[in-house]
C-alpha positions as CSV (number, residue, x, y, z in Angstrom):
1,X,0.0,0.0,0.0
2,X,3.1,2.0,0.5
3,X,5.2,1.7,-1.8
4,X,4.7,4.6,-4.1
5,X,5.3,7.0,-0.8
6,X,8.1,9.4,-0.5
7,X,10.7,8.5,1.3
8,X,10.7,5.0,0.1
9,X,13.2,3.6,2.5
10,X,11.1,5.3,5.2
11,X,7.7,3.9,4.3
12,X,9.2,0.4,3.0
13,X,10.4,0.0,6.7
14,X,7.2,1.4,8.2
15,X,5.0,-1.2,6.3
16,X,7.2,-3.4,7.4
17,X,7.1,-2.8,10.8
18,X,3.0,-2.8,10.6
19,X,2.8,-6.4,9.5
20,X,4.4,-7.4,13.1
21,X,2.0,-7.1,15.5
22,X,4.0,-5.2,18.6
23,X,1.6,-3.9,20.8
24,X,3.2,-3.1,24.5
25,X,3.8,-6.7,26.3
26,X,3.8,-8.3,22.7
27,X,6.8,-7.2,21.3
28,X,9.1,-10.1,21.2
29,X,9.4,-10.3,17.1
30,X,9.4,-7.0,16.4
31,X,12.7,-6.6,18.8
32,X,14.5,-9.8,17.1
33,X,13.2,-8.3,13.6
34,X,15.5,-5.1,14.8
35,X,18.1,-7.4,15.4
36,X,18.4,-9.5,12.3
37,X,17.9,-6.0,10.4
38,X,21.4,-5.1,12.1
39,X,22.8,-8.3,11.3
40,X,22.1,-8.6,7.9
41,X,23.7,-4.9,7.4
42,X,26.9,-5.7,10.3
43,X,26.1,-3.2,11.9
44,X,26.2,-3.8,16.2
45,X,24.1,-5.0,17.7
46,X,23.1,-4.9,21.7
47,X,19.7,-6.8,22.6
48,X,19.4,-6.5,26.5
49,X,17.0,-8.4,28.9
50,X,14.4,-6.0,28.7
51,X,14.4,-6.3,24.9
52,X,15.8,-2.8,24.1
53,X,17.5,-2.8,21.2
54,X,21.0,-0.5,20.6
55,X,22.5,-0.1,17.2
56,X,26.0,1.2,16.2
57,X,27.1,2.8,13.3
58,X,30.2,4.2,12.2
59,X,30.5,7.6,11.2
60,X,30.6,8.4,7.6
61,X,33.7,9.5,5.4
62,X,35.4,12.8,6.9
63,X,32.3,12.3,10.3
64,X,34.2,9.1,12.0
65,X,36.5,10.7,14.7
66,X,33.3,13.5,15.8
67,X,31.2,13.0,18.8
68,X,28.2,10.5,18.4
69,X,24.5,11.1,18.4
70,X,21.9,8.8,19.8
71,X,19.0,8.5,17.3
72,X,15.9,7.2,19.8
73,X,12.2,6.4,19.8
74,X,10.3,3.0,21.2
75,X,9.3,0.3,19.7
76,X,6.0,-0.7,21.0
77,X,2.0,0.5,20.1
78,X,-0.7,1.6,21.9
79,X,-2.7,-1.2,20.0
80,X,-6.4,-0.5,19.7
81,X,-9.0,-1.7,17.7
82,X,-13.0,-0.3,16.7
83,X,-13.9,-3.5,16.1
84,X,-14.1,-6.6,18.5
85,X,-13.1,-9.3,16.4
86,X,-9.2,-7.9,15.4
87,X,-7.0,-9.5,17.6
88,X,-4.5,-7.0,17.8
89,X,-2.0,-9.6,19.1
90,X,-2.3,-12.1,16.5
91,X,-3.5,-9.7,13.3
92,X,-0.8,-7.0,11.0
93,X,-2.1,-3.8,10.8
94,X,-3.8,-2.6,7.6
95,X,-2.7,0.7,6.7
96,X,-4.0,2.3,4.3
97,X,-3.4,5.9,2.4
98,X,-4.7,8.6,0.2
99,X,-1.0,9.9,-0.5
100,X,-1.4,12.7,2.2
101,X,-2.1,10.3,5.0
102,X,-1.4,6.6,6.5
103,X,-4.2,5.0,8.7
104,X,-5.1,1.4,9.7
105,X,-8.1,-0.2,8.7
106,X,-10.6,0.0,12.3
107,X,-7.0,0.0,14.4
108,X,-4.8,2.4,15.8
109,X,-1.3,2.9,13.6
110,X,1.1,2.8,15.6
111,X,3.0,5.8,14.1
112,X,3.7,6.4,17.6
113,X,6.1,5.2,17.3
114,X,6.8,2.8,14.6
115,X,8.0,6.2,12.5
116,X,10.5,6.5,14.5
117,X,11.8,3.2,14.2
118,X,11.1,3.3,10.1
119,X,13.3,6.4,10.4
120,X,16.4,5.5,12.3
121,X,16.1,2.3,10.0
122,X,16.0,4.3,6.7
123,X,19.2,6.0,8.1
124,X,20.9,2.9,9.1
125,X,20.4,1.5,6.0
126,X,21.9,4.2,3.6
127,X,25.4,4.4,2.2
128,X,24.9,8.4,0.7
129,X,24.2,10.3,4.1
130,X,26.6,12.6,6.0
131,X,26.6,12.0,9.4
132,X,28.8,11.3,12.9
133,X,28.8,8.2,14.6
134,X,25.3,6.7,15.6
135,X,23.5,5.1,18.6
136,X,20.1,4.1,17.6
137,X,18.4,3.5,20.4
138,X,14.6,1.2,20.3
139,X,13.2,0.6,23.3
140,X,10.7,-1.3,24.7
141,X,7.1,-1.0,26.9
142,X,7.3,3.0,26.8
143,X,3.7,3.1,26.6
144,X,3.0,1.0,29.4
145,X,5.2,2.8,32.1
146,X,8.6,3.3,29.8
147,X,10.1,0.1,31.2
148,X,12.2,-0.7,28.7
149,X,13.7,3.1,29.1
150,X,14.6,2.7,32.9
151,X,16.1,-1.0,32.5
152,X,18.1,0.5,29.5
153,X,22.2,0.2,30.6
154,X,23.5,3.3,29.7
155,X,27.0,2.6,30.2
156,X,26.7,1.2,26.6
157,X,26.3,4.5,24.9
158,X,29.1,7.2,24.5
159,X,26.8,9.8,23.0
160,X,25.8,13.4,24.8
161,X,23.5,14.0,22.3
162,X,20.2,12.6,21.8
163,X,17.7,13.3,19.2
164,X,14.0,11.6,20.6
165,X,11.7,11.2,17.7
166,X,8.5,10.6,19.2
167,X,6.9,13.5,19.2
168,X,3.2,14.5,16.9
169,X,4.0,17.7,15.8
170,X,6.5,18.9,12.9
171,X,8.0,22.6,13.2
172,X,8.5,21.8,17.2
173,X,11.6,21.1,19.4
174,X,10.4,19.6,22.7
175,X,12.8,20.5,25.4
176,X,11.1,19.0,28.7
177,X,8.0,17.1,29.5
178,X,5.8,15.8,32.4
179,X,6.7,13.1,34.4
180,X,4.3,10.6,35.6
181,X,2.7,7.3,37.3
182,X,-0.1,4.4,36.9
183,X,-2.0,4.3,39.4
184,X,-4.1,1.4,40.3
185,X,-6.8,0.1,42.3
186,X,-8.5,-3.0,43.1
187,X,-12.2,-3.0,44.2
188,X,-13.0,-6.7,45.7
189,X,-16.9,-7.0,45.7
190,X,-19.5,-9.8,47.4
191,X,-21.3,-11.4,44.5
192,X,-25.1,-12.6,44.9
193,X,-27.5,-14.2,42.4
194,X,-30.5,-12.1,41.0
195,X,-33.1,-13.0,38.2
196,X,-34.7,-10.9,36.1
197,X,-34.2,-9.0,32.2
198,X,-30.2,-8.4,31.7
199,X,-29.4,-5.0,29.6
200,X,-26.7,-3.5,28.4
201,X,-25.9,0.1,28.6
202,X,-22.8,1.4,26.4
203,X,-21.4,5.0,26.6
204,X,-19.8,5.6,22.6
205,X,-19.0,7.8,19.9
206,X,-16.9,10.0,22.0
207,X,-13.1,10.9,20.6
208,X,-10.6,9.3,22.9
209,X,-7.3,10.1,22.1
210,X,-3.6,10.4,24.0
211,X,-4.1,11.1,27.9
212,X,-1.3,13.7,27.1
213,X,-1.4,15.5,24.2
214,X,-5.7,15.6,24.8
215,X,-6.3,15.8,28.0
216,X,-6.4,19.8,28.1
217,X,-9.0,19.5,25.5
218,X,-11.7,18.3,28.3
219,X,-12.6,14.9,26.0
220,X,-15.1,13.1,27.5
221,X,-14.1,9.8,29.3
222,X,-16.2,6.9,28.8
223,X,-15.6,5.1,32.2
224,X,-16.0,8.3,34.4
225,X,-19.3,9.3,32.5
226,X,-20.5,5.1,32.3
227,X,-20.1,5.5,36.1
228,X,-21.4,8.7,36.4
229,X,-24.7,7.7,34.1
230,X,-25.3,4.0,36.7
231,X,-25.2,7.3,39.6
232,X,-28.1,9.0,38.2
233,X,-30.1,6.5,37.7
234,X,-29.6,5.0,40.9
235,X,-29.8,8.0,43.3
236,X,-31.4,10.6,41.4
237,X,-34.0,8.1,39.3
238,X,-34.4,5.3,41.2
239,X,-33.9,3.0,39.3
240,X,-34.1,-0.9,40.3
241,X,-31.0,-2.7,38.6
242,X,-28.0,-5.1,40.2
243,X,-24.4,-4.2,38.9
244,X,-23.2,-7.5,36.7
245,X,-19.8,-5.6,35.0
246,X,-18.2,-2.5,33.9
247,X,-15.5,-2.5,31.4
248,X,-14.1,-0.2,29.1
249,X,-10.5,1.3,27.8
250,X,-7.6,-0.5,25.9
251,X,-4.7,1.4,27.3
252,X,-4.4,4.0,30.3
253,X,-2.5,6.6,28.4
254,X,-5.5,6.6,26.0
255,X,-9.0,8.2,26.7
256,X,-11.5,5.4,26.5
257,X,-14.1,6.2,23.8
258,X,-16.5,3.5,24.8
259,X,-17.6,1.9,28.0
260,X,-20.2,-1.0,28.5
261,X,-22.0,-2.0,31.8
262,X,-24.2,-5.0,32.0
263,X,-27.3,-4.7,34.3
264,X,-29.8,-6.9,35.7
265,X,-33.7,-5.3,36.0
266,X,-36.5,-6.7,37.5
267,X,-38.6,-8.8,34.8
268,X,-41.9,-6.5,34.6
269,X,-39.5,-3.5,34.5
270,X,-40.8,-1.1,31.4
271,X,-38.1,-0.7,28.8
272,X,-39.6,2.2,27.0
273,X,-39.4,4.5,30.3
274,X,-36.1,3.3,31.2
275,X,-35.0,4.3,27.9
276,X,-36.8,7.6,28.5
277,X,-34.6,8.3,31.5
278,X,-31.3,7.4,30.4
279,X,-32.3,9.7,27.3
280,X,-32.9,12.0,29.3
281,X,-29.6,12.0,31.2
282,X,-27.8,11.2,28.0
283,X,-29.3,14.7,26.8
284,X,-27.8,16.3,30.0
285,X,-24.3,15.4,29.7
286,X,-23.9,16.0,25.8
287,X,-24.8,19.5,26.7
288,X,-22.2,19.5,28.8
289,X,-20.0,18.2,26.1
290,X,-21.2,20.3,23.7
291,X,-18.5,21.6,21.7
292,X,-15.7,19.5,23.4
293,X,-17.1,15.9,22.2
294,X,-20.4,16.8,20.7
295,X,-20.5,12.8,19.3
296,X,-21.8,11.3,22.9
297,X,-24.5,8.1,22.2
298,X,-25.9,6.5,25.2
299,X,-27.3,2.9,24.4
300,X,-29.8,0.6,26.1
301,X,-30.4,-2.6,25.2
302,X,-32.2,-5.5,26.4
303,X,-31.3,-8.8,26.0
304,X,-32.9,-11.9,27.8
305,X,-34.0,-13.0,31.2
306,X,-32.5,-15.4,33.6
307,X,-30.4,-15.6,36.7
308,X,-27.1,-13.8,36.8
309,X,-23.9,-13.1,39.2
310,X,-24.3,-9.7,39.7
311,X,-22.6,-7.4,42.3
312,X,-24.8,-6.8,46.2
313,X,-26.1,-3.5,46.3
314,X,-23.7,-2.4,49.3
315,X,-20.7,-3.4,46.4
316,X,-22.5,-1.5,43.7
317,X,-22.8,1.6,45.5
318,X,-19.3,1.4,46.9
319,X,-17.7,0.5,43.1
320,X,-19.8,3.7,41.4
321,X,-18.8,5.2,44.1
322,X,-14.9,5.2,44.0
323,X,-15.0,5.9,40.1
324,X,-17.3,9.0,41.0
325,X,-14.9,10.0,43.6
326,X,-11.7,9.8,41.8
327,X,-10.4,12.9,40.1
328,X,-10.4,12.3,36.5
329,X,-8.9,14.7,33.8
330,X,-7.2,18.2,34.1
331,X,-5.9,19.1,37.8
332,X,-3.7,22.0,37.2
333,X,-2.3,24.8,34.7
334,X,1.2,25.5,34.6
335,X,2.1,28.7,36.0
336,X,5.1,28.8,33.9
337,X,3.7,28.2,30.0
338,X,0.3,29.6,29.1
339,X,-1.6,26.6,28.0
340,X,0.6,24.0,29.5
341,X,-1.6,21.1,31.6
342,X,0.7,20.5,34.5
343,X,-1.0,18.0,36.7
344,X,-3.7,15.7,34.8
345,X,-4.8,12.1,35.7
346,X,-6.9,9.5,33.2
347,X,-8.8,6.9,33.9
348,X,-7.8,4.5,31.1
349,X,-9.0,1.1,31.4
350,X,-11.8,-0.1,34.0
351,X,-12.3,-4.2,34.2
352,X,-14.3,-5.9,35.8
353,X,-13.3,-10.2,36.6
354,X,-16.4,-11.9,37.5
355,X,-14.6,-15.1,38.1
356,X,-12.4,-13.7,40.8
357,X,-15.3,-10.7,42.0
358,X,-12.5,-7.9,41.4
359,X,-13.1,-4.5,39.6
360,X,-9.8,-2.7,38.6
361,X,-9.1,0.8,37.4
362,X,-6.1,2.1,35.8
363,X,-5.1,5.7,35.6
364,X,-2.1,7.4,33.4
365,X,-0.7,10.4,36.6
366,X,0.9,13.1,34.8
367,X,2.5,16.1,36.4
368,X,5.7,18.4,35.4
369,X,6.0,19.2,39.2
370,X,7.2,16.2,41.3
371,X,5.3,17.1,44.6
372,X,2.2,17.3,42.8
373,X,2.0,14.4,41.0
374,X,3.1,12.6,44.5
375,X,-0.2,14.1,45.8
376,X,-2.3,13.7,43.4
377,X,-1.4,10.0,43.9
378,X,-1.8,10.3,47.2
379,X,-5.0,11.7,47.4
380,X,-6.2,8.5,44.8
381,X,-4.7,6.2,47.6
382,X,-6.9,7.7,50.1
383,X,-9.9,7.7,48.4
384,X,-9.3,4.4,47.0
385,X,-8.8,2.7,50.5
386,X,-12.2,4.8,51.7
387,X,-13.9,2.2,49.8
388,X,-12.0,-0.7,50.6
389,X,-10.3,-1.0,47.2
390,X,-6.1,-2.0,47.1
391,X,-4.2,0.3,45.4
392,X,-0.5,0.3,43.9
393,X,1.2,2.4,41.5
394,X,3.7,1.1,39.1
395,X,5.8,2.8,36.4
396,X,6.8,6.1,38.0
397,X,9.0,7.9,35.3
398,X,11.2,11.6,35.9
399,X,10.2,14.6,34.0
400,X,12.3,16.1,31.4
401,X,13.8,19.2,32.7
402,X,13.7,22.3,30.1
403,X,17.8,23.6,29.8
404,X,18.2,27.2,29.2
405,X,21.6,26.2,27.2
406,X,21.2,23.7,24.8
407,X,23.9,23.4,22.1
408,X,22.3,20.7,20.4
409,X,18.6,22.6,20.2
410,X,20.6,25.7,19.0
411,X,22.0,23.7,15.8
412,X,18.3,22.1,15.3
413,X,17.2,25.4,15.4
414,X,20.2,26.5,12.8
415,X,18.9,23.6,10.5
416,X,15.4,24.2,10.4
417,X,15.1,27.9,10.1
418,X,17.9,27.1,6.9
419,X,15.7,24.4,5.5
420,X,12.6,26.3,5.9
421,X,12.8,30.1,6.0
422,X,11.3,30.5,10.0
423,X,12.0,29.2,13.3
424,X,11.1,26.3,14.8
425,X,8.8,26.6,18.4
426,X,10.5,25.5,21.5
427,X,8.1,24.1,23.5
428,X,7.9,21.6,26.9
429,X,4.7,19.7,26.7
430,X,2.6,17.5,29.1
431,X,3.1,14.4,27.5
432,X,6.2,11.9,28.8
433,X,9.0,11.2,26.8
434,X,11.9,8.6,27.6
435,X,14.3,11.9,27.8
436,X,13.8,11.6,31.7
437,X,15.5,8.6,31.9
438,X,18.2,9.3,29.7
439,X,18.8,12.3,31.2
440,X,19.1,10.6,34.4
441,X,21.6,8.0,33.2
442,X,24.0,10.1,30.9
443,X,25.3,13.0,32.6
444,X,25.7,16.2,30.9
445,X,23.1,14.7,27.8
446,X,22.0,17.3,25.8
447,X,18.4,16.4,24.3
448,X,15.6,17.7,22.1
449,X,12.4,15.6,20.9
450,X,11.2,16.2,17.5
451,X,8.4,14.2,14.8
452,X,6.1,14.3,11.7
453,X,2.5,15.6,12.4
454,X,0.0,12.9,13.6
455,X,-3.2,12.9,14.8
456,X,-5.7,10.9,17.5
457,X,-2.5,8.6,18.5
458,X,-3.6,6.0,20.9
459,X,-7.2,6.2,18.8
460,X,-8.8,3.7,15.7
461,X,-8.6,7.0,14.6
462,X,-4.8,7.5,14.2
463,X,-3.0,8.9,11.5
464,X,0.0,9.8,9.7
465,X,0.9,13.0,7.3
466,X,2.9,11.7,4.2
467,X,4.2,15.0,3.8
468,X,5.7,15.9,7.1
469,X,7.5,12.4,7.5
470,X,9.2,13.7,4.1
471,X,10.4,16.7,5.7
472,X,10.9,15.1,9.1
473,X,13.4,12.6,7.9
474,X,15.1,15.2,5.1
475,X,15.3,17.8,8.3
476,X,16.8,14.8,10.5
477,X,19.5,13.5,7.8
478,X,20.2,17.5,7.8
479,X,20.9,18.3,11.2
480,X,23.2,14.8,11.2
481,X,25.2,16.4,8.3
482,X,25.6,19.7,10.6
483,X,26.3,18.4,13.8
């Protein structure tokens, strides 16, 4: 589908790369791909326990005895899918493309960050570019707490310089970013038996998108309104129904789009004025969202009668009840950078095992001020525990410190405003990139994050601009020939 894209090397390897399934915690072929692609060129190779893969390359003619650069982006995909039946483990992507932009067919992309990867590939792999010694640098699990970032052994790399390429907007040098957490909590609940009409109420058709880069936007998330929707119509509407799940989310750096409870009603219970009311609060909340996510759908379906494991009412109330509870979304502006979300938290994926009577919620913490986001984490633990639920928080990653000096920004800067008549933005955003860690193991590294434009990463909705990639990797294989 590719092929007749611009640069070819670039997309040749991003095609590639898309018929590998490597969603985070599946990414086992795509990271001995990476190594039998150094291989096959002799290039070295380093493939560490935590599946992080390094590449060295020599410099080019009159470029070997110069400082090296570290080339860096992650290997792994915030895989989701729009429809049920795609296994996202087992199935390649399907991209697709109109010549100005590459989607996959009902799937996220995975340009974050598979570009990256097609990129530092595209450059490994040419015998015409200028340009000092290389570290490329693929790492693992970034989206899932950027594990394969902190187990990375730095001692490995000689570079000072590091050019990320996982950012989603061309024309910008990223100079710091947020750090952040997942937070997680466990919500054990006493099952009972109760007969009557199941139905099935779905929150959809909202826009999702990266916890990050949207969150500012005030997106609506499907688990906080699902829970939010079973409130109203058990306090405020009196509604008779038992709890028998809640589910929704693929990823907790992603804003869930869709959210589905099942519910248990009493048999003579009369569909057409249930439907009335959750219409009715439906109706409320899109006004709300009006102009944010106008595309809110509320669905109630009934499906059957019989006799179903359901949640006791003391559980129900306590489960809605923590989601309600929980903060959810933006926390805090940056005093520092108009615009700038400094303190955000997502609630990403919400499960519910009925074999083991456990509901779970995962949030993406995000904060570019340390104390906050300890907090804000803080203040989820205490809630949490108010309702009995165990909490733990996993991936903890550093911020990205903005440096008032930057040698190698100045030179980017140099390159682009040559290339393209005006100056590049300098920006920090709230999103994390790996530069934290790096920063923290190389002393002295001097980094800047750059990429092609993108849009709804982490969504079915993904996708990549042709054109920028073009420009992205000439403006890369540019500021190698100048540094």
């Amino acid at each position: 589908m590719l092929e007749t894209l611009e640069p070819k090397a670039v997309w040749g390897f991003f095609e590639e790369l898309c018929s590998i399934p490597h969603g985070s915690g599946n990414l086992e072929q795509i990271s001995d791909h990476l190594v039998r692609f150094a291989k096959e060129r002799h290039l070295e190779v380093i493939q560490d326990e935590a599946r992080n893969v390094i590449i060295k390359k020599k410099g080019s003619k009159g470029y070997e005895d110069k400082p090296p650069v570290i080339l860096q982006g992650h290997m792994d995909m915030v895989a989701v899918s729009s429809d049920p039946a795609i296994d996202m483990k087992t199935t390649p992507l399907r991209v697709m493309t109109d010549g100005e932009w590459v989607w996959a067919d009902k799937t996220s992309l995975g340009g974050d960050d598979g570009v990256a990867v097609a990129i530092c590939m595209a450059i490994l792999d040419a015998d015409d570019l200028a340009h000092p010694p290389l570290e490329v640098v693929i790492t693992t699990e970034e989206e899932t707490g950027m594990d394969g970032a902190r187990a990375l052994d730095a001692a490995v790399l000689r570079g000072k310089r590091l050019i990320n390429i996982d950012s989603e907007e061309e024309g910008t040098l990223l100079a710091g970013c947020a750090g952040g957490a997942r937070f997680h909590a466990r919500f054990m609940y006493e099952r009972v038996k109760r007969s009557g009409r199941r139905a099935s109420l779905t929150v959809t058709g909202l826009l999702g998108g990266h916890s990050g880069v949207m969150i500012g936007e005030e997106r609506g998330n499907a688990n906080v309104l699902l829970a939010r929707i079973l409130y109203e119509l058990y306090r405020k509407e009196k509604a008779d129904f038992s709890l028998i799940s809640m589910n929704g989310g693929e990823a907790d750096n992603a804003i869930p789009s869709e959210a589905k409870a099942l519910l248990i009603v009493p048999s003579d219970t009369g569909e057409a004025e249930l439907q009335k009311t959750v219409g009715k609060i439906e109706k409320e909340i899109a006004a709300e969202l009006s102009g944010k996510d106008p595309g809110l759908k509320v669905i109630l379906t009934m499906d059957g009668t019989g006799t179903f494991d359901c949640f006791d009412e003391s559980s129900m109330k306590h489960a809605i009840k923590l989601i309600c509870s929980l903060p959810d979304g933006v926390e805090a502006m940056s005093a520092e950078v108009k615009g700038l979300v400094e303190t955000s938290l997502n609630l990403g994926v919400l499960r519910t095992d009925t074999e083991r009577n456990m509901m779970t919620l995962a949030y993406a913490v995000r904060s570019s001020v340390a104390s906050a986001k300890d907090h804000l984490l803080d203040r989820l633990r205490m809630i949490a525990k108010s309702v009995g639920a165990v909490t733990e928080v996993t991936g903890d990653y550093p911020g990205w410190r903005y440096l008032a000096e930057s040698p190698l920004r100045d030179v980017m800067k140099k390159v682009y405003t040559g290339l393209y008549g005006k100056e590049p933005r300098i920006e920090a955003i709230h999103a994390g990139v790996e530069c934290g860690f790096f920063a923290e193991k190389i002393e002295g590294l001097d980094c800047v994050s750059i990429g092609p434009d993108m849009e709804d990463i982490h969504s079915a909705r993904e996708r990549l601009n042709v054109p920028s990639t073009k420009r992205t990797y000439e403006y890369i294989c540019a500021v190698l020939q100048a540094l």
